[in-house]
N, C-alpha and C positions, 0 to 999 in steps of 0.2 A: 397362221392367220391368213384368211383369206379375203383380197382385196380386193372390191370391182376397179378397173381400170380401161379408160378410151372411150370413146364415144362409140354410145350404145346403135346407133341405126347407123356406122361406118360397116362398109362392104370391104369384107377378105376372100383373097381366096388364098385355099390351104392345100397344099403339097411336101410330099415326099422330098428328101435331097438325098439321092442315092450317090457317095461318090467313092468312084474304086478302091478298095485296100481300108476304108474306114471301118472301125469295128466299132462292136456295144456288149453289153452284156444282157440278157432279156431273162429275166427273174418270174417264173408263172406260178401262184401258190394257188394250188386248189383243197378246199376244205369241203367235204360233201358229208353229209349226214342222211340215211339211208330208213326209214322205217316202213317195215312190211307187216303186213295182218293178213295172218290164211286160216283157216280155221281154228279162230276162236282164239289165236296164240298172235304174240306180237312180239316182233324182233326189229332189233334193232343195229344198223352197223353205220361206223364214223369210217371216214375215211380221209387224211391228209395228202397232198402229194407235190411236192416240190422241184423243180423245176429249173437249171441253171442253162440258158442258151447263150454259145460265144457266136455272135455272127459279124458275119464278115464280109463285105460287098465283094463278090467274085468280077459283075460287069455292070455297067450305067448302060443302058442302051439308049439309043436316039428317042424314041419315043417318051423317056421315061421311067420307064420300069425298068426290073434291074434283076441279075441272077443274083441271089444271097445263100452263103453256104452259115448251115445253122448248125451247130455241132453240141452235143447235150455232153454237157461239159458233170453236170450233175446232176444226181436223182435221190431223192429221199423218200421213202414214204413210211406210211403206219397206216394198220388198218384195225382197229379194234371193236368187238363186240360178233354177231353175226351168230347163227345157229349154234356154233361152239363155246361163243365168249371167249374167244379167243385172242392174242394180241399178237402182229406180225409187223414187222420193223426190217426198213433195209436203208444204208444211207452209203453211196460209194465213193463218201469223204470218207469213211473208215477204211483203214487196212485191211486187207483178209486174214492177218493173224488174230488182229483185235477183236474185229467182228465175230458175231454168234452167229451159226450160218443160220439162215431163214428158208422158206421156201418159196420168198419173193426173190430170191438170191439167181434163181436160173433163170426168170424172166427177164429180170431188172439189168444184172448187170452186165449182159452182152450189149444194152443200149448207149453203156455208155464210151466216149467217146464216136457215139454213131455221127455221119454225117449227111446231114439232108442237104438239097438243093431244094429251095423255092424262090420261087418266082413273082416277084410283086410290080403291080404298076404303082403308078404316079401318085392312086388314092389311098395306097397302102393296101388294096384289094389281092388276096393270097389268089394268084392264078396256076399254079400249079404246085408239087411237090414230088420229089424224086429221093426214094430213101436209097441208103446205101443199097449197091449190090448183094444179093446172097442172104440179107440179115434176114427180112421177111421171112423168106425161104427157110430161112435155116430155124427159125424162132415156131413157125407151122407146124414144121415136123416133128418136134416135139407135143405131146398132147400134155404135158405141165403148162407149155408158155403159148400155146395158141391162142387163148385172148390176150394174151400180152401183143401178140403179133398182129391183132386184128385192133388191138387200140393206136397201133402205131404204123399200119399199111399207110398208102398213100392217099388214100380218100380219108380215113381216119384223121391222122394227122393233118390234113388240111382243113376239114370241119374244126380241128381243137385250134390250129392257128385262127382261122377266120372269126370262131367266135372271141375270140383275147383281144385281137390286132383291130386296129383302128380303120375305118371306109371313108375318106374324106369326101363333101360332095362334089359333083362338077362343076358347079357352078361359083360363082362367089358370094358370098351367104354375110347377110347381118343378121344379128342376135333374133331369135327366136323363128329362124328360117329350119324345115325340115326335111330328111329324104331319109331312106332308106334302104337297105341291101338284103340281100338273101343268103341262106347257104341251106345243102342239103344233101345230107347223107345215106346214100341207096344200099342198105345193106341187103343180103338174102334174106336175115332172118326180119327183115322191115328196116328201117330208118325212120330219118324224122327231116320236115322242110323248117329251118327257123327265121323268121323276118326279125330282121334288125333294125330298129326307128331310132334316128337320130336326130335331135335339137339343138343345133347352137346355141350356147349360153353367154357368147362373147368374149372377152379377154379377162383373165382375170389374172390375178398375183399372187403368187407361189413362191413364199422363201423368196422372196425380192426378187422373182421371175416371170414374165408376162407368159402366161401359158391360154389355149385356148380352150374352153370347157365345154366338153359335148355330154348332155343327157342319154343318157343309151333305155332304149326298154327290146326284149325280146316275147316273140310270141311263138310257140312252137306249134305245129301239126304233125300228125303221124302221120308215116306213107304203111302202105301195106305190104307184109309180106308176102317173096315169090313162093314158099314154100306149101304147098296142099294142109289141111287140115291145123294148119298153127291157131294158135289162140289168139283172141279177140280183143286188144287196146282203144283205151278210150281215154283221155284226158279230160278228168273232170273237174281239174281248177289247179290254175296257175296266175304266178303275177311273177313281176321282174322290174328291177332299178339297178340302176348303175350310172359310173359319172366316167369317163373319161379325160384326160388330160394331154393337149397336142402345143409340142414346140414346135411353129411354124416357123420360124430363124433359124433353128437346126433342123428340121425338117423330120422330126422324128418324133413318135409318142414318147411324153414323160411317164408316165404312171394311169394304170384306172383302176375300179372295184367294180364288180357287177356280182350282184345277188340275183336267186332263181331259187321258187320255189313250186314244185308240182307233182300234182296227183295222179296216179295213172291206173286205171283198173281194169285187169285183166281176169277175162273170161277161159279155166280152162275144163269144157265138157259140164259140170253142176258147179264148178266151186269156182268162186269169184275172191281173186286178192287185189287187195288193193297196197299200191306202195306210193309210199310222200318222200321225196327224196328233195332237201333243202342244200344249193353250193354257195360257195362265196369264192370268186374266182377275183385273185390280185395279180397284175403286172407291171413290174417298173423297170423302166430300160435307162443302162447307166453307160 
């Protein structure tokens, strides 16, 4: 059940309490659903992928912000459907005896127990990320796990932190006050800029807990790729909701959901695909 609670036109402000040696556990479940149409045929791929992060405050700094070592404690995914119909599964709660091996098996599981370093201020704003030594490197060079290695480099990873993680504003904010933040990802073969708008909905009550309720919507743009002759992206329709959930007492996000859905058509030489790729991205940190 959900409670309004406090006086609606009372001014907060919300921060971070980063304090050394305190730990959480950060739970990311992403459910994406994938449909393509290229001549004349329609495919379709689901895709699950779950997410266990142990983090741990390494330092508080003066200003606020704080180093946090986030360590992927565990991964699961399934991916089914796709030009094969195919179904692939990998979870590294199983044991490798029990386990079927997979061929998400040589991507996946050098991740885990991986350890990042990121760096966050005051507003929970993801200002940097430092993956383990060598992994990158070593996940490249393989041509099986190369986009394994490119979803989880340093700019990568920091795109998938900042779109999850909470942007608190600067200022002290009553109910229905708004701002927003940015993130964007330059890859070679293109990226994308996404603006994140956010609405204070004021305090509300959660399981007998005052928590703070932020509306989130995203809007994405393409950037362009650096590479000669690549094909032609267009975003022809999207939308986006989501709710967010911030404990300002503890200083940390309780839980959010963000749904995204969008269309993107791509031009390559006469033949035009277009793909709708719908996610639902859940976080709760315990």
């Amino acid at each position: 059940m959900l409670v309004l609670s406090g006086e609606v036109n009372a001014q907060k402000t919300l921060r971070m309490k980063f304090v050394e040696g305190a730990t959480c556990m950060v739970t990311l479940t992403n459910t994406t659903s994938v449909v393509t149409q290229f001549g004349g045929n329609q495919v379709k791929t689901d895709l699950t992928m779950e997410m266990e992060l142990s983090q741990t405050v390494q330092e508080s700094l003066p200003d606020g912000s704080a180093l946090v070592n986030q360590k992927l404690s565990r991964i699961k995914m399934v991916a089914t459907g796709g030009g094969l119909g195919a179904t692939l599964s990998y979870d590294s709660s199983e044991s490798a005896d029990s386990a079927e091996p997979s061929p998400l098996s040589a991507g996946l599981a050098p991740l885990v127990g991986a350890q990042f370093e990121v760096k966050f201020n005051s507003r929970g704003a993801v200002l940097d990320v430092k993956p383990p030594k060598g992994l990158i490197e070593k996940l490249s060079a393989n041509q099986a796990t190369a986009g394994i290695a490119q979803m989880f480099n340093s700019d990568a990873f920091k795109t998938m932190l900042s779109q999850s993680s909470i942007v608190l504003p600067e200022e002290a904010v009553s109910a229905g006050d708004k701002w927003e933040t940015k993130v964007e990802s330059n890859l070679q073969l293109g990226g994308a800029a996404v603006t994140i708008s956010y609405e204070y909905a004021g305090t509300v009550e959660v399981e007998g807990k005052d928590l703070e309720q932020l509306d989130v919507k995203m809007v994405v743009s393409l950037l362009d790729s650096k590479l000669p002759d690549s094909p032609k992206l267009q975003i022809k329709r999207q939308t986006s909701s989501g709710t967010m959930y911030f404990d300002n007492t503890a200083g940390l996000m309780s839980h959010s959901e963000l749904q995204q859905m969008m269309q993107i058509e791509t031009v390559i030489g006469q033949n035009t695909l277009l793909q709708q790729t719908t996610t639902n991205l859940k976080t709760k940190v315990k």
